[in-house]
N, C-alpha and C positions, 0 to 999 in steps of 0.2 A: 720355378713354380712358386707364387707367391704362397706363404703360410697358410691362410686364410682358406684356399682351395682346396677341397675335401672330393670323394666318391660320396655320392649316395645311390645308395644299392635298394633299390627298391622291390620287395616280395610279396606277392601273393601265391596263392595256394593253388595255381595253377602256372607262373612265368615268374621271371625276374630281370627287372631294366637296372641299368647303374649309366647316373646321368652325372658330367663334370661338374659342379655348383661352385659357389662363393657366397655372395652376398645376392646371388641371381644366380641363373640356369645358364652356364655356357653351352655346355652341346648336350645334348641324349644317345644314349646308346639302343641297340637295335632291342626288342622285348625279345627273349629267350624262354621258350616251355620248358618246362621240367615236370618230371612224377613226381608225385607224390609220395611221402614216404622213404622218398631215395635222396639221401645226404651227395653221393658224389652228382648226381643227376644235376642237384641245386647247384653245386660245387661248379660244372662243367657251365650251367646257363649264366652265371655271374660272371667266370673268366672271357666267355663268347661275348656279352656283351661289351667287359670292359675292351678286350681287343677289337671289337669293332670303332675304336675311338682311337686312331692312331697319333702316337706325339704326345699325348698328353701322360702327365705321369705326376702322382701321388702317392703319396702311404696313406692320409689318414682317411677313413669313412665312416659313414653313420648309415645306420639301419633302420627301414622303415618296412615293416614286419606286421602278420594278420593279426588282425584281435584276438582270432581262435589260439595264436600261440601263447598270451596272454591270462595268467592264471587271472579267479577273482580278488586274490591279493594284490593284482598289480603288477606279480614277478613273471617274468617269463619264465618258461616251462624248463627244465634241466635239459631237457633231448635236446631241443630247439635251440637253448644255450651253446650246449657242444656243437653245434652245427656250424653256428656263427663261427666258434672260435675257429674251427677244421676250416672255416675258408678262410679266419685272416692269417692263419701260421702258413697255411699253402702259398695265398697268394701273397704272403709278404704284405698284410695290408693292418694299420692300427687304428683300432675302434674308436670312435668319439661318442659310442653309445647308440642305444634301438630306442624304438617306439612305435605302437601299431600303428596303421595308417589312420583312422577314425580318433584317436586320441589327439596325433598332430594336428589334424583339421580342426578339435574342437577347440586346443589351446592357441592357433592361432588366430580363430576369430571372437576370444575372449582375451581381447586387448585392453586393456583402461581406460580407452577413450569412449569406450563403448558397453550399454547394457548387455550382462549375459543372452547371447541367441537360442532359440528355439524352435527347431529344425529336424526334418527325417532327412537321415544321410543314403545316399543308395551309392554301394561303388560297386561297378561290373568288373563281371570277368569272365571267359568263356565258358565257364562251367557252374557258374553261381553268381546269386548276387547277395549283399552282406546289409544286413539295412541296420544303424544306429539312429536308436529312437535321442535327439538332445533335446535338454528340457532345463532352460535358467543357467546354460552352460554346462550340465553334466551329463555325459552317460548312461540314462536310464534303464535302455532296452537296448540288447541284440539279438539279432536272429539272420541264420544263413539259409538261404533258401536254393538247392542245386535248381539245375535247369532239366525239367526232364521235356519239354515240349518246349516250344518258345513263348517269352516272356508275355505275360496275361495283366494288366492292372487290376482285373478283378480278384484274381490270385492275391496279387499283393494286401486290396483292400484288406482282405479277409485276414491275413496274416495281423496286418495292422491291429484288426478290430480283434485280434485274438489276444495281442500282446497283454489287454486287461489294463489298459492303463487308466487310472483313475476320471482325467478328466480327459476335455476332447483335445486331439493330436493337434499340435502345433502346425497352425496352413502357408508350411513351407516345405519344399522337396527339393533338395540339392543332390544331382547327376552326376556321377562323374566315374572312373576308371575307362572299361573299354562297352560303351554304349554308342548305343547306335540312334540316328535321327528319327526313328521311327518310334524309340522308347519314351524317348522325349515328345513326341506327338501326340501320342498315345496317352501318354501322362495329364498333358493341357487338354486334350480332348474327354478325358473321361468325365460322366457325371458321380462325382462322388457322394452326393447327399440324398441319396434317394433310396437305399438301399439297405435302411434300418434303421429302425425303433427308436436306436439312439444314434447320433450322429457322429462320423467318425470326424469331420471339420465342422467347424460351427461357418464355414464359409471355404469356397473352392480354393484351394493349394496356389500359390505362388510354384512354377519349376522353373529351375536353377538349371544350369550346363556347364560342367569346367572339363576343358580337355585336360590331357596330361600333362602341360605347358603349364596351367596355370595352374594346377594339382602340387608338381612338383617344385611349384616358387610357394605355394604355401608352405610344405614341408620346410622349404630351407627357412621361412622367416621363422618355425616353430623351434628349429634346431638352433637358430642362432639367438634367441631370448633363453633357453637353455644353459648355452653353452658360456657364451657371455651376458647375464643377467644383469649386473651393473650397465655395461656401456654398448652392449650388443656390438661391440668390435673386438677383432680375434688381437691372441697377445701376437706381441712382434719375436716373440722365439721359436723354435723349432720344438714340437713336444717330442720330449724323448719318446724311444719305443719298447712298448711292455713286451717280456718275456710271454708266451704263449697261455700260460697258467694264470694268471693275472692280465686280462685285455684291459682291465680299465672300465667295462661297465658298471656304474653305479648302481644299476637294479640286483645285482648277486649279491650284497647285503642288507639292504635298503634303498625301498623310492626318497628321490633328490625332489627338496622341499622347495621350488623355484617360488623365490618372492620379486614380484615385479617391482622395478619401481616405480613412484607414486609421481604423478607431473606434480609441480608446483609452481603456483605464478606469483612470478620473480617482481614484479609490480601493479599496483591494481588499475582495474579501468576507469581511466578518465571522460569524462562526457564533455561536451563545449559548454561552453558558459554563456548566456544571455544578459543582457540589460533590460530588464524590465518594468523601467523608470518611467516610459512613455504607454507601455504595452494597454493600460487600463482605459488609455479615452479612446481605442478600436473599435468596442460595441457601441459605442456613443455615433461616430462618422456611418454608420449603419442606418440609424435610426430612420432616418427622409426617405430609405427603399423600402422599409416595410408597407407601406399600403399598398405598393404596385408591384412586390413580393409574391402575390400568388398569380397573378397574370402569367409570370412565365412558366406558371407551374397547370394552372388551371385548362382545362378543355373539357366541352360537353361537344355530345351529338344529339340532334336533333332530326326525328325521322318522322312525316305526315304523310300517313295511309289514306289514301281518298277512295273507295269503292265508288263505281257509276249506281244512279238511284234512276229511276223508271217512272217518270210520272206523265199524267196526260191532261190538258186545259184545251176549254172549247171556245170558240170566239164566234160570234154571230156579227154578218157583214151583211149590209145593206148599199146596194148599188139605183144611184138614177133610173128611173125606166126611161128618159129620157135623153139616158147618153147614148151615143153610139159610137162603141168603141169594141177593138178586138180583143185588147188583154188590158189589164190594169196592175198597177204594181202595188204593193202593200208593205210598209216595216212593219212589223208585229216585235213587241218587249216579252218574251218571258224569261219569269223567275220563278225560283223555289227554293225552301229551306229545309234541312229537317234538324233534331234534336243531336248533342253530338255523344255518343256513347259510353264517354266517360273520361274517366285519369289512369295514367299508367306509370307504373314506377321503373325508369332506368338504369340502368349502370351496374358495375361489374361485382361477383359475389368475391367478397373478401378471399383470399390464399392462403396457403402457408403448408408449411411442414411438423412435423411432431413425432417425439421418437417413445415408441409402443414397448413395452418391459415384458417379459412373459415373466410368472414367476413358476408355472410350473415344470415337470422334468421331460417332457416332452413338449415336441414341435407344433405350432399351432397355425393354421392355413386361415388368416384372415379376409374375406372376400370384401373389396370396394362397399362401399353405404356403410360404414361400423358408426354407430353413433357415440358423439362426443360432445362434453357438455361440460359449458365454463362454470365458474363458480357463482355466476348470475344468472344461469337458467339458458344462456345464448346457445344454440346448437349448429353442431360443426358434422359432416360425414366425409368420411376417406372417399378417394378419389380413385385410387389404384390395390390390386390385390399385391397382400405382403406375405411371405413364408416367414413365421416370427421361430426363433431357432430356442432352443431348448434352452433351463438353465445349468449350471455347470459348477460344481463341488470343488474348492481347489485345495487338495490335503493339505500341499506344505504350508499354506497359509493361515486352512480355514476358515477360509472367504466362502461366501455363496454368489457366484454371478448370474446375475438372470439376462437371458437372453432379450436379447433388443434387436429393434429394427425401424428405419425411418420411411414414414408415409407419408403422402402430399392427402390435402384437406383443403374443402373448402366451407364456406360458411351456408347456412342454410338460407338467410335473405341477404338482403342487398342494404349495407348502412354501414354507417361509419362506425356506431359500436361494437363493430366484430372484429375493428383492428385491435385486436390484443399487444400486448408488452409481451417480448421475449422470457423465457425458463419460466410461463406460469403452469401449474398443475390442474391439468382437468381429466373428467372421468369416465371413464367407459363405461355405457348402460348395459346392462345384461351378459355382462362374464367376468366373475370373477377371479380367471386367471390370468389377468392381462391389465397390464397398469397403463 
C-alpha cells in the first residue's frame, strides 16, 4: 500500500462511512448508523464499514467530524476527542487529524486562484439538516435543524430570515450529504422573494447538488493542502505510529495556521508585435466608399392609403330624331380630384435599455410608462414592469448598495435626436427614491 493512501472516516451525528482515498477517492464503504451518545455504537459503525472494503489495508486516517463537535474556539470538544482516540487504539488506526465537514468544504473552495465564495451550505442526514451560512470565505452562521415532519423550504426560509444576518443572504445554495431529488426540486421551485418586507435574496438562489463522490473528493483535496501545504504531495517515508495518549492531532493544543502558497509568474506576458509603418494610409484607401456608404446601410418604406371617394357628374346627350337606329354606343371621360389630407411622419421610435437605482430600504414595483428625461428635455417611458430590489448595508465594508435593476425604454417621438451616447445620466420625474 502506497504511503500516500489514508482511511477517511467520515461522521455525522446520525451514521459513519470510511472511504479508501489518496489523491482521489478509490472505493467507499457501506454508511453505518450509530446512536447517538454511544462511543462503542460509533466504534462498531466504523470498523463495519472499514470491513466492508475487503484487501485493502492502512493505518493512517483522517476525520471529518460534525460542526456540533466543534467548540467556538476551534477545539474539539474533550468527549468527542476521546472518542476518536478509543477507535484508533482499538482499530490500530493513526490519526492525520479531524475537521468538521462544513469547515473542509469552505477551505477547499477558498483556493488562490479564486475570490472568497459566498454560499448557504445544506448537508442532509436522516434525522437533520445542518445549514452553514459562508460569507467572503468564512463561517458566519450555523444552525441545525432536526426533521420532525418532512423537509419544508418555507421552514428553512424562515430559519434563514431568523439568522439576523445583516445584509441579504448570498443567492447560492449548495446540497449535499444524504438528500433527496425532490429537496432539490423543491429548492429551484420555490418563490423566495415575496414573502417579506425585506428581502431574504436580492434575486432567486443558484442550487447546487454534490453527491457523496464528489463530497468526499472535496474532503481529500482540503486534507491534502493541510497536510502537505508546500507541495500538496505526501513524504515518501512511512510516518511512525503514535502511542495512544499522544495521536498526533494538532488541534489538542493549538489550531495549525495553514499558509497557502502564493502562485507566481515565472515570466511575464508577451503580446505579438506589429509593424505599423504602412498601417496609417488604411483610412485613406476608404475614402472613394464613403458616399455610397449608407446605401447599404439605408432603407425606407413607403406605404399609400387610397380610401374610394363617391362622387356623381351629369351629361346631357342629344340624339338625331332623324336616325333610326336600335342602340348607339357612347365613350364618356370622367374624372375627379380631391385635396390630399396631409403629411405623416414615419419610422421607428428610438430603443434602448437603462439601469434604474433604488436608493431606498425597501422594494419598489415600478409599472411600464415611468417617465424619463435626458438632459435636454427629450423624453423616454419604460416599456416593461420592473420589481426594483431593496438597498443593502454591508457592515464589513460599510458600503451602502442600492438596489438596481435594468429596463427596456423607448423614446417618446420618432427622430434621430433620441439616439443617445451610452453611460449618460437621466432623471426620473416624480420619485424621489429611484435614480
Amino acid at each position: 500500500m502506497q504511503d500516500n493512501v489514508y482511511w477517511l472516516i467520515s461522521i455525522t451525528s446520525d451514521s459513519a462511512r470510511v472511504s479508501l482515498v489518496d489523491d482521489k477517492v478509490i472505493s467507499q464503504g457501506q454508511e453505518i448508523s450509530w446512536e447517538q451518545n454511544d462511543s462503542e455504537s460509533l466504534l462498531k459503525a466504523i470498523d463495519t464499514s472499514l470491513s466492508s472494503q475487503n484487501g485493502e489495508t492502512t493505518s493512517n486516517c483522517a476525520f471529518i467530524v460534525p460542526p456540533a463537535w466543534i467548540s467556538a474556539d476551534g477545539k474539539i470538544f474533550g468527549e468527542m476527542l476521546n472518542n476518536l482516540k478509543n477507535i484508533c487504539t482499538k482499530l490500530k488506526l493513526h490519526p492525520l487529524g479531524q475537521i468538521s465537514y462544513d469547515e473542509a468544504f469552505v477551505e477547499s473552495y477558498n483556493n488562490d486562484d479564486s475570490f472568497p465564495g459566498s454560499y448557504i451550505l445544506l448537508y442532509f442526514t436522516p434525522s437533520h439538516y445542518q445549514i452553514s451560512l459562508v460569507y467572503l470565505g468564512e463561517i458566519k452562521k450555523r444552525h441545525t435543524q432536526n426533521f420532525t415532519t418532512d423537509f419544508s423550504v418555507s421552514k428553512l426560509e424562515q430559519i434563514l430570515f431568523g439568522l439576523g444576518f445583516p445584509s441579504a443572504l448570498p443567492p447560492k445554495i449548495i446540497v449535499t450529504g444524504a438528500f433527496t431529488s425532490q429537496i432539490v426540486d423543491d429548492l429551484k421551485n420555490y418563490n423566495w422573494l415575496t414573502h417579506h418586507d425585506t428581502e431574504t435574496f436580492l434575486h432567486l438562489p443558484d442550487v447546487i447538488s454534490l453527491d457523496i463522490l464528489s463530497l468526499d473528493q472535496i474532503f481529500v483535496n482540503t486534507i491534502k493542502k493541510q497536510i502537505y501545504p508546500d507541495t500538496c504531495l505526501p513524504p515518501q517515508t512511512v510516518p511512525d505510529i503514535t502511542p495512544a495518549s499522544n495521536l498526533g492531532f494538532t488541534i489538542v493544543d493549538s489550531p495549525v495556521d495553514v499558509v497557502l502558497p502564493v502562485k507566481k509568474i515565472s515570466k511575464p506576458i508577451s503580446f505579438p508585435k506589429f509593424n505599423l509603418s504602412y498601417y496609417w494610409l488604411l483610412p485613406f484607401t476608404l475614402l472613394p466608399f464613403l458616399p455610397i456608404l449608407p446605401l447599404f446601410f439605408a432603407k425606407v418604406d413607403i406605404f399609400i392609403q387610397q380610401n374610394p371617394v363617391d362622387f356623381n357628374e351629369n351629361f346631357n346627350i342629344t340624339l338625331d330624331p332623324q336616325t333610326n337606329v336600335a342602340s348607339k354606343t357612347f365613350n364618356l371621360s370622367i374624372g375627379a380630384s380631391l385635396p390630399t389630407t396631409g403629411t405623416r411622419e414615419v419610422g421607428q421610435k428610438a430603443k434602448g435599455q437603462v439601469t434604474i437605482f433604488n436608493k431606498s430600504d425597501r422594494s419598489i414595483s415600478v409599472n411600464s410608462g415611468l417617465i424619463i428625461v435626458d438632459t435636454t428635455g427629450k423624453i423616454f417611458k419604460t416599456t416593461n414592469n420592473v420589481l426594483l430590489p431593496a438597498s443593502t448595508y454591508n457592515l464589513d465594508t460599510g458600503v451602502i448598495n442600492m438596489g438596481q435593476v435594468k429596463a427596456a425604454v423607448a423614446a417618446q417621438n420618432i427622430g434621430p435626436e433620441y439616439n443617445l451616447a451610452s453611460n449618460q445620466n437621466l432623471t426620473i420625474k416624480d420619485n424621489t427614491n429611484i435614480l
